[in-house]
C-alpha positions as CSV (number, residue, x, y, z in Angstrom):
1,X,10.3,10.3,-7.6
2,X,14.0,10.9,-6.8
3,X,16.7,8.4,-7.9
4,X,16.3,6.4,-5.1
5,X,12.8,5.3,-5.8
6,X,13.7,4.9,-9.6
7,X,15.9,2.5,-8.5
8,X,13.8,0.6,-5.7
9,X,11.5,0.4,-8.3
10,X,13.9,-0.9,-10.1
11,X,14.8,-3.8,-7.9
12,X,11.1,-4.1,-6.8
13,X,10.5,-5.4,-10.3
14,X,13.7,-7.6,-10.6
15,X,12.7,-9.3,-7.1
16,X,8.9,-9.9,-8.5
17,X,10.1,-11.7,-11.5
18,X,12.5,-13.3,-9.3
19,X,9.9,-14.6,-7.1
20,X,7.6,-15.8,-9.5
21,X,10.3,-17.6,-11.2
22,X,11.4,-19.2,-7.8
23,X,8.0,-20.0,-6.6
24,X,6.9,-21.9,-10.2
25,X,10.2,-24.0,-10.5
26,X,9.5,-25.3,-6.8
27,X,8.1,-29.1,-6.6
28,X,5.0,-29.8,-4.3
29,X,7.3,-30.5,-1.7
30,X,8.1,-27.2,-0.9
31,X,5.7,-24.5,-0.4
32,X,3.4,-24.7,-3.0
33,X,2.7,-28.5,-1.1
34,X,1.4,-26.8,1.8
35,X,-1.3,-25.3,0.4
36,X,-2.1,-27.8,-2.2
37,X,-2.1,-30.4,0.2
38,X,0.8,-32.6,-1.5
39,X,2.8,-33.2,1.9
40,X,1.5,-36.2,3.7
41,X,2.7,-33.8,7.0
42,X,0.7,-30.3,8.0
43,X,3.5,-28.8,7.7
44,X,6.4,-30.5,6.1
45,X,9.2,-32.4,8.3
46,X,12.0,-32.0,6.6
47,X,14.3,-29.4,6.8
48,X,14.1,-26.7,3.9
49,X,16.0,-26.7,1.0
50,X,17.6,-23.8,-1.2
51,X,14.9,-23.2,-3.2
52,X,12.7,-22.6,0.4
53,X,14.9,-20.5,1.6
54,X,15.8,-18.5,-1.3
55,X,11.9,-17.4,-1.5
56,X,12.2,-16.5,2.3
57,X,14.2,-14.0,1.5
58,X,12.8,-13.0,-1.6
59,X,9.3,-12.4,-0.1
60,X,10.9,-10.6,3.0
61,X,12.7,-8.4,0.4
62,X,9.6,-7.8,-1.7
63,X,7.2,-6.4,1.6
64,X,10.3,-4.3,2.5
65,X,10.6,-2.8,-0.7
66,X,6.7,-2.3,-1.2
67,X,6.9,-0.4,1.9
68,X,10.0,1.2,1.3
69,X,7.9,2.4,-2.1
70,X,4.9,3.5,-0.6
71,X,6.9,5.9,1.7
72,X,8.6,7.0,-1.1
73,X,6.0,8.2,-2.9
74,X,3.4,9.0,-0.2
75,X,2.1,12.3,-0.6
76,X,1.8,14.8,1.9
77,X,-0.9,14.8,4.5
78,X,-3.9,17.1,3.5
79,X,-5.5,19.5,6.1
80,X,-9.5,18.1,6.8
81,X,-10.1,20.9,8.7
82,X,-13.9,22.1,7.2
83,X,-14.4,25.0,9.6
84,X,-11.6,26.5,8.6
85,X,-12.0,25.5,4.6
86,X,-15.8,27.5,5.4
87,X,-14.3,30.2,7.2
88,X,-11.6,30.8,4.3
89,X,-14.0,30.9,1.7
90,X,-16.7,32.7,4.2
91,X,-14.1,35.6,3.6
92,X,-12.9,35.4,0.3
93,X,-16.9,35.6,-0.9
94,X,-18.3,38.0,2.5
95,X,-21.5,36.3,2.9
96,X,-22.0,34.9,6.2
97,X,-22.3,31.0,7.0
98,X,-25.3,31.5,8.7
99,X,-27.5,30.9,6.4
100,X,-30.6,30.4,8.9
101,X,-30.5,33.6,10.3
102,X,-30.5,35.4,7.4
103,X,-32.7,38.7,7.0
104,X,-33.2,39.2,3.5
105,X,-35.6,35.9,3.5
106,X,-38.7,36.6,1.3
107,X,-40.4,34.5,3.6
108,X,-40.3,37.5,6.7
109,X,-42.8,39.7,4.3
């Protein structure tokens, strides 16, 4: 991880606290009301306050950063090829993969 993900990570972790912070500080009003079912509305009729909107933004920066993280420290795509995993080790050992039609079976005696 270069020194851009060091510091991602960096502000990953701020924003997390952050958010947490933010989200146990709010009243039932807010969001935390929807979900608990403290609004006497489905979903709330008054415009939103700071508090809203400031964990808006904090959970859009928190997805972009999680992705920005996993690209950052995605590894790099591994062949699945088999036949050609067989085939290299088929050469490195010189047996043949075709085991079925082998000769030397005791059973042909």
């Amino acid at each position: 991880m270069g020194v851009i993900g060091i510091i991602l990570l960096v502000v990953f972790v701020i924003i997390c606290i952050l958010l947490v912070l933010l989200v146990l500080v709010q009243n039932e009003e807010g969001m935390g009301g929807l979900i608990g079912g403290g609004v006497s509305n489905a979903f709330g009729s008054h415009s939103a306050n700071i508090l809203t909107k400031t964990t808006y933004v904090l959970v859009t920066l928190f997805f972009v950063t999680a992705f920005g993280l996993a690209l950052l420290n995605k590894k790099p795509a591994v062949k699945t090829d088999l036949s050609g995993a067989a085939q290299s080790v088929e050469q490195a050992s010189g047996q043949s993969s075709e085991w079925w039609k082998d000769t030397s079976d005791s059973s042909a005696q």
